[in-house]
N, C-alpha and C positions, 0 to 999 in steps of 0.2 A: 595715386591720381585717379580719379575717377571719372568711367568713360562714357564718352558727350552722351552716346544713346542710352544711357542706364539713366531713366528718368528724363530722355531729352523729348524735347516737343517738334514733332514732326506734321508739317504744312501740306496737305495735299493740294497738286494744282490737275486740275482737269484741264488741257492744253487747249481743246475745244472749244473751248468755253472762258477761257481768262481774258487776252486779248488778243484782238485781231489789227494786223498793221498793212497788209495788201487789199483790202475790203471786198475780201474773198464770203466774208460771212463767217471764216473760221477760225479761233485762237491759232498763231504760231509762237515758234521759236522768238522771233524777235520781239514779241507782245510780251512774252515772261519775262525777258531781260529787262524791259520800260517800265515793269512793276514789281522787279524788285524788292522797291525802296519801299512800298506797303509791305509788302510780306516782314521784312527786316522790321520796319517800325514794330510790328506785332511784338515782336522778343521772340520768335519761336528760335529753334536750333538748326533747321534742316529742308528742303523743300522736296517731296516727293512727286515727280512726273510720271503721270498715265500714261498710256504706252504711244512713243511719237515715231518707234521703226516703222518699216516699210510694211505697208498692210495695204489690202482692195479696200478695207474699211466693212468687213460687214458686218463685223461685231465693236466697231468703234477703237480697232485694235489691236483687239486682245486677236484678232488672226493675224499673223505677223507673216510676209511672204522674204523678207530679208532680214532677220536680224542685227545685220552691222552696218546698215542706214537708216536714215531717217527716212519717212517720208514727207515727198515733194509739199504736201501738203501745211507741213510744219513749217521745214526749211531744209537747212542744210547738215552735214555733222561741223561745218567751217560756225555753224549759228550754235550746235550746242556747246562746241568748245568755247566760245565767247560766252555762252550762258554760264556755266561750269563757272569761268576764270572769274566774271564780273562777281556769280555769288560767292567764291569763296570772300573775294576781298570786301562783300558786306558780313563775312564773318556765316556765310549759312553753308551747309553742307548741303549736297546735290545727293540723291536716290532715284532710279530709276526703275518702273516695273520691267520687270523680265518673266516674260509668257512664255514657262519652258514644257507645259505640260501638251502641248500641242502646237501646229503650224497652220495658216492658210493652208486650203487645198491650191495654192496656187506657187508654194515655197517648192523651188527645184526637188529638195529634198522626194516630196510627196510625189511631185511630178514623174520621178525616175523611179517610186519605187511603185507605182500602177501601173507602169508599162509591163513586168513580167513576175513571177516568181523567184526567179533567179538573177536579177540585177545587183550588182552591188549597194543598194538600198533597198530590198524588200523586204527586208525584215525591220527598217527600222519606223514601222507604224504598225499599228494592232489590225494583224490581220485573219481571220480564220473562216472556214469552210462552211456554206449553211447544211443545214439541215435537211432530213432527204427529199422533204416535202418543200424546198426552198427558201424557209422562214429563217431568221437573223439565229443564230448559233445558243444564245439564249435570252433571259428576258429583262435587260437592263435598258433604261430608259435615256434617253438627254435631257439636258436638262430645262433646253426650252422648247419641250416637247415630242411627243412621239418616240421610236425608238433608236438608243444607241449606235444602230448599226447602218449603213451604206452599203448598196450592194454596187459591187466595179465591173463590168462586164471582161473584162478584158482580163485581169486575172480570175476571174469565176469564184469571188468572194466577195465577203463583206467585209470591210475597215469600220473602226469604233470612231465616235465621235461625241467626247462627253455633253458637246456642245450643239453648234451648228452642222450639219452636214460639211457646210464649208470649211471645216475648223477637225483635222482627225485627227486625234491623239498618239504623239509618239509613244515607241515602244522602249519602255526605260530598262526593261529585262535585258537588252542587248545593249553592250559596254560600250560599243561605239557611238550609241544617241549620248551615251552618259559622256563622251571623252568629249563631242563637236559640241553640246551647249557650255561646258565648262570652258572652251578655248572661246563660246561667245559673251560668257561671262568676263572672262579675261581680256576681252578688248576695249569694253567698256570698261571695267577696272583702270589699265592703262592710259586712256583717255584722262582719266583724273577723275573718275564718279565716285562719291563714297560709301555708294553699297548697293543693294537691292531690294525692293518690294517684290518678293516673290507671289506672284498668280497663281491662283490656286493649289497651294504647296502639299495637300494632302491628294492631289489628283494622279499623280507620277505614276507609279504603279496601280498595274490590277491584278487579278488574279491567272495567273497565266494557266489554271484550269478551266475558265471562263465559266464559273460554278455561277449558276442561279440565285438573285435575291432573295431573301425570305421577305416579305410582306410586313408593312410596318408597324408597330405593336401602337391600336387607335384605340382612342374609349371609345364605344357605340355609340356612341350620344351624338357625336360627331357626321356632319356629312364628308361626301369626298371632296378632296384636296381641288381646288381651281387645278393645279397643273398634275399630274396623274406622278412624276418626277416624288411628289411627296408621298407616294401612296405605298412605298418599296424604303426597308430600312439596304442603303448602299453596302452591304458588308463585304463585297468580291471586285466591284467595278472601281473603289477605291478605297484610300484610309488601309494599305496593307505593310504590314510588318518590313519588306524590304526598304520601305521609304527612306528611314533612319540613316541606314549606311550609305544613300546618295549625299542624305543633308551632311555627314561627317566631311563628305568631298569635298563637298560646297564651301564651309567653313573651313577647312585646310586651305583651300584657294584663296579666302578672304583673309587668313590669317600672314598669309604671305604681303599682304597690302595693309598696314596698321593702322589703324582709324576707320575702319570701313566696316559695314555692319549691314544686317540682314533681318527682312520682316517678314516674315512668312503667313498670308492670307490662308485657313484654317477654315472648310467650307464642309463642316459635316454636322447631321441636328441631333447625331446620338452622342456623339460622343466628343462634341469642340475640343471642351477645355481640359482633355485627357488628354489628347493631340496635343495643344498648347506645352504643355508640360512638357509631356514628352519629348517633344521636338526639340526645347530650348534647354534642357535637363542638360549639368554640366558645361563642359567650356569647351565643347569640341560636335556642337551642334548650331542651330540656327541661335543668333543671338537674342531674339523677340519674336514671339507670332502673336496675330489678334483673331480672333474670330466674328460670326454674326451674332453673340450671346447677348450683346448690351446696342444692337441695330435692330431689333426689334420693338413691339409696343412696349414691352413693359416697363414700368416707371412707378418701383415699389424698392421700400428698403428691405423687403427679402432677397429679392434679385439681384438687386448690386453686390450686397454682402456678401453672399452666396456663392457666384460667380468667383468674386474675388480672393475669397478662401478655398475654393478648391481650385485653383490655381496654382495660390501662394503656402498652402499648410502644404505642409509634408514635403517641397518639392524647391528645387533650388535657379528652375528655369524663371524666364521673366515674357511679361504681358505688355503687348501694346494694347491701349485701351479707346473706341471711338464711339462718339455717336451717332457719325453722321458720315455717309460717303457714297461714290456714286454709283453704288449698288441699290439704297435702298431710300424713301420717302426721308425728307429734311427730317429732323427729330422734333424740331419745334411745330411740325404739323400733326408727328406722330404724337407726342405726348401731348398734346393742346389739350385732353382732356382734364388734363391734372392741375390747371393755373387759370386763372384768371384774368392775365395779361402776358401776349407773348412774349414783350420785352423782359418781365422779370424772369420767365421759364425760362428763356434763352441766355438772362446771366446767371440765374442759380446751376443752370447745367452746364455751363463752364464754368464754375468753380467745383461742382461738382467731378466733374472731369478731372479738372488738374489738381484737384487734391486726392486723388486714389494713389493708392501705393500701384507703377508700374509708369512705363512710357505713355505717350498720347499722340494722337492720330489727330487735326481738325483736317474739316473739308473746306475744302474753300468758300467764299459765302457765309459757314456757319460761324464767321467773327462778325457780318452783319446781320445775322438772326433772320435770314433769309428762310420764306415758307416754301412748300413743297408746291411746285408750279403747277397746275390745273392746265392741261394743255386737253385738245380736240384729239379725234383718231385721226384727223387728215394732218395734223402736224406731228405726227410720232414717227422716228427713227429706228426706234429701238423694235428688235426683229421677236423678244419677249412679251414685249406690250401690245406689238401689233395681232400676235396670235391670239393672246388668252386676255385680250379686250373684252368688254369691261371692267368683269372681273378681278384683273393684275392689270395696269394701265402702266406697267413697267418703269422702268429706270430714268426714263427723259424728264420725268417733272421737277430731278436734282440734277439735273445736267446744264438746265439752261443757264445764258452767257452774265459772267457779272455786271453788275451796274454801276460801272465807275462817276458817271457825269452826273447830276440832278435835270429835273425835266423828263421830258419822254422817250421811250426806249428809241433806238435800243443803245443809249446812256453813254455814248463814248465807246460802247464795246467794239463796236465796227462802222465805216463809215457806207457799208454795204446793208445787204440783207443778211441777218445772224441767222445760224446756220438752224436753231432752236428761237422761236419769238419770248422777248422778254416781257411779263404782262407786268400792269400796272401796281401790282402787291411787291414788285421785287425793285420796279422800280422807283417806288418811294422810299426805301432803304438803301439809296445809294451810297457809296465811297465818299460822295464828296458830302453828301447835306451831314452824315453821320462826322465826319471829319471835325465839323464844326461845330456838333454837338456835344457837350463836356459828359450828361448822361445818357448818352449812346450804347450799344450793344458793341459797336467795334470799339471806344474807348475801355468799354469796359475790360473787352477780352487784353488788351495793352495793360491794362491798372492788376490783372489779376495772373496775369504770364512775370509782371513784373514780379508782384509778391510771392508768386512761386519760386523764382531764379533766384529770391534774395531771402529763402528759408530750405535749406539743405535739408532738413527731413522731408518736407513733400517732398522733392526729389528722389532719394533712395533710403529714405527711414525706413524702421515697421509698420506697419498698419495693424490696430486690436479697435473691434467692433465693441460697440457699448449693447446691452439690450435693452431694448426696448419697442414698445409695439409699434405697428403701421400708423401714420405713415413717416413716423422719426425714421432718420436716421441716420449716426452718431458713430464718429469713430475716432481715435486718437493716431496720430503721425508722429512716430517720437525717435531720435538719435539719440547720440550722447548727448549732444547741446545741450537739445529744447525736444519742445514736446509742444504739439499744436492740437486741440480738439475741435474738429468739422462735425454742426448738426446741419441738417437741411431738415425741411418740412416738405414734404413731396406732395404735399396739397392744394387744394383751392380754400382753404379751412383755416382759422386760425386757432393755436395750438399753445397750451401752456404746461410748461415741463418743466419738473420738478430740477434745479441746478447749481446745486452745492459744493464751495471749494474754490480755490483760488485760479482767477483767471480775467484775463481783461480782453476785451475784442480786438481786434486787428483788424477784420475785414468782412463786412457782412450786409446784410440787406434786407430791413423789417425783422429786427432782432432787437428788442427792448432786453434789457435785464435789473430787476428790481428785489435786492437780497437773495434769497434763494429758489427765485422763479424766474426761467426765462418766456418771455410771451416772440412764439414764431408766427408774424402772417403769413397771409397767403403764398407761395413760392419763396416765403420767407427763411435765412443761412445764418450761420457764424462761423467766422474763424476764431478762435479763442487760445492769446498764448497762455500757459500753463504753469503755476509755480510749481516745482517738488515738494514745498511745503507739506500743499493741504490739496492733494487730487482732486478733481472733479468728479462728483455725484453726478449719473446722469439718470430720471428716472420719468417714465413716462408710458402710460396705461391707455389706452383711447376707453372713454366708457361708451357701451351699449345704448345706441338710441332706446328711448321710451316708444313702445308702440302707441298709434293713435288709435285715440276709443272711438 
């Protein structure tokens, strides 16, 4: 029997941001449960929530000061055990992020263990001694800015903080941080959740000699990095070899509870998709991690390929794969360069998506083909945006509130002021006016989750790349069954490729075929089932523009 998340599709909801039912201005608890019935329509398998414990909110969260509550601001845990029961019975499984790599400076924990040296918690945050001249111990950075470390007066040190100052990173070196996040794993477990989005899974450990960066290996061509964070390859402050034998923990916890399963976020530029592997390698580690390899601009069939084979050759773990999420600009404003119309980019790239061999991530929104929001400096939250303005104008512009109503914001999302303003590009792609249209980007995402669920190779087939040049490209999805071959044209161009052998289309979009040529337009796809017969030829050369005389 084959299990949900090996190939399940997984719904991220920014709680923030979905709906709001107090007209607080902010998604809760109770808003998820009254939208449900959209998520499920979709066909996905799972809903994934952003972090709704107890937090001051200064990173939107991810500083968590209670783990085994919600906070006020959501609702209740009486509201997510109601969330929980109502999705399972539309058939969706519940995940939860779990921010184990650090706490609010405001979590008791942190609290007691800055009062002394010798507390029964002081050790379990990164703490160590400066330097004679009173400078940070050594030269690791945070990551939204400035350096890693905090100096405490009171124990006459400095505490690390990969993040925010307000945010310090536990010390996973000492077995007792490792034994109390696993019992707060286990509570939600018992709750009835069926797994975890783990937060920044590669951050756990660091170097407990607190050894020095080496500097990042740059071509010269190159200026320095907007945030100084990229200018240092991370090889000691994270990504260290202990990490492994906590994830073994992890997954012994979860194998105690069947059906439950784990996503491990994968935050490193040298070396993701070695992590990836690594991490989910056999049956007694994390069961999926995704990285930020396919959240950036690129949008070339080297990349995708690429990406995807050094994941999947040689190696027996498995990949969650996304485009889009609230880390980083919509993909349909990232990629905009590549299409002509962003309705078609935005179907070609979820079919794209859901036909790769591995799991899938969406972000909420990206089922209506929602752009990346263009907000002011005097309306940003986000504590990364607000620093290295203009420059990085940070994370808010995928954050803002969905648009369920037609008309003007802010769309049904709140009958308040939304906590993020919804401008008039997002709110022309609303829930409802899309609902009613047959060629829509949210039906479409419905018509192509369908033809996924209802072809067992996309799900957990193989994946073998065809060659051929930029910007094809072509790969076959094959079981025992059946054998499905996906080309997309990753252009604004139209493309005619050479395509011999038996096969009839399924599901595609500006994909003519005429004997042994197929002509792709612009953002133009195919699905194509496959006889054993007579294979498909797939052949295709870009020729060399003629210079102008």
């Amino acid at each position: 029997m084959r299990e949900w998340w090996r190939g399940g599709v997984i719904y991220q909801v920014y709680p923030r941001s979905f709906q709001d039912t107090n007209g607080d201005g902010v998604g809760d608890l109770p808003g998820i449960m009254r939208r449900l019935d959209h998520i499920a329509s979709l066909g996905v398998d799972c809903i994934w929530l952003s972090p709704i414990t107890q937090s001051p909110q200064a990173d939107m969260g991810y500083d968590v000061s209670d783990y085994k509550q919600v906070d006020p601001i959501f609702g209740s845990l009486d509201d997510f055990d109601s969330l929980v029961r109502r999705a399972h019975e539309l058939g969706l499984k519940v995940i939860m992020d779990q921010v184990l790599s650090h706490t609010s400076d405001l979590h008791p924990w942190f609290q007691e263990s800055r009062l002394s040296r010798t507390n029964s918690r002081a050790d379990w945050y990164i703490w160590a001694d400066p330097k004679k001249d009173g400078s940070p111990p050594n030269n690791w950075p945070a990551v939204f800015g400035g350096r890693a470390w905090e100096w405490n007066p009171t124990r006459g040190q400095y505490y690390m903080h990969n993040f925010l100052a307000a945010q310090p990173d536990l010390n996973f070196h000492n077995p007792k941080v490792q034994d109390a996040l696993l019992d707060v794993m286990r509570f939600w477990l018992e709750r009835g959740v069926d797994g975890f989005r783990l937060d920044t899974v590669n951050y756990y450990f660091h170097d407990a000699q607190l050894r020095n960066n080496p500097a990042a290996r740059r071509p010269r061509h190159l200026a320095y990095a907007v945030n100084p964070y990229d200018m240092q390859e991370h090889r000691y402050s994270k990504s260290q070899p202990e990490n492994v034998a906590f994830l073994k923990r992890v997954r012994k916890l979860l194998d105690g509870f069947p059906g439950t399963t784990t996503v491990g976020e994968v935050g490193d530029s040298h070396k993701s998709l070695q992590l990836m592997a690594e991490y989910t390698e056999g049956t007694d580690r994390l069961h999926m991690c995704y990285s930020f390899d396919m959240l950036g601009p690129e949008y070339t069939a080297e990349h995708f390929r690429s990406r995807v084979q050094r994941v999947f050759n040689g190696h027996s773990g498995w990949a969650c794969w996304s485009f889009s999420n609230h880390d980083v600009p919509r993909h349909v404003t990232r990629w905009k360069a590549n299409a002509l119309d962003q309705r078609r980019l935005a179907q070609q790239s979820a079919a794209l998506l859901l036909t790769l061999k591995g799991s899938v991530c969406l972000y909420q929104g990206e089922e209506l083909g929602l752009p990346e929001t263009d907000l002011r400096f005097e309306e940003l939250t986000d504590p990364r945006g607000i620093r290295f303005w203009p420059e990085d104008k940070g994370r808010d512009g995928c954050r803002t509130p969905i648009p369920w109503d037609e008309g003007e914001a802010p769309n049904g999302f709140t009958t308040g002021t939304p906590w993020l303003p919804i401008k008039p590009e997002s709110s022309a792609l609303s829930v409802a006016s899309q609902n009613a249209d047959p060629d829509s980007v949210l039906n479409f995402y419905r018509l192509v989750l369908a033809f996924r669920r209802a072809h067992a190779a996309l799900i957990d087939g193989e994946i073998e790349f065809f060659k051929a040049s930029e910007p094809l490209l072509a790969f076959r999805r094959r079981n025992a069954d059946e054998s499905l071959v996906c080309v997309f044209n990753l252009s604004p161009d139209t493309l005619k490729v050479t395509f011999d052998g038996d096969a009839e289309l399924a599901l595609g979009q500006s994909a003519e075929r005429h004997k042994s040529k197929l002509t792709l337009g612009p953002s133009g796809w195919g699905i194509f089932n496959e006889s054993g017969a007579n294979p498909l030829r797939i052949e295709f050369k870009r020729r060399a523009k003629k210079p102008l005389n």
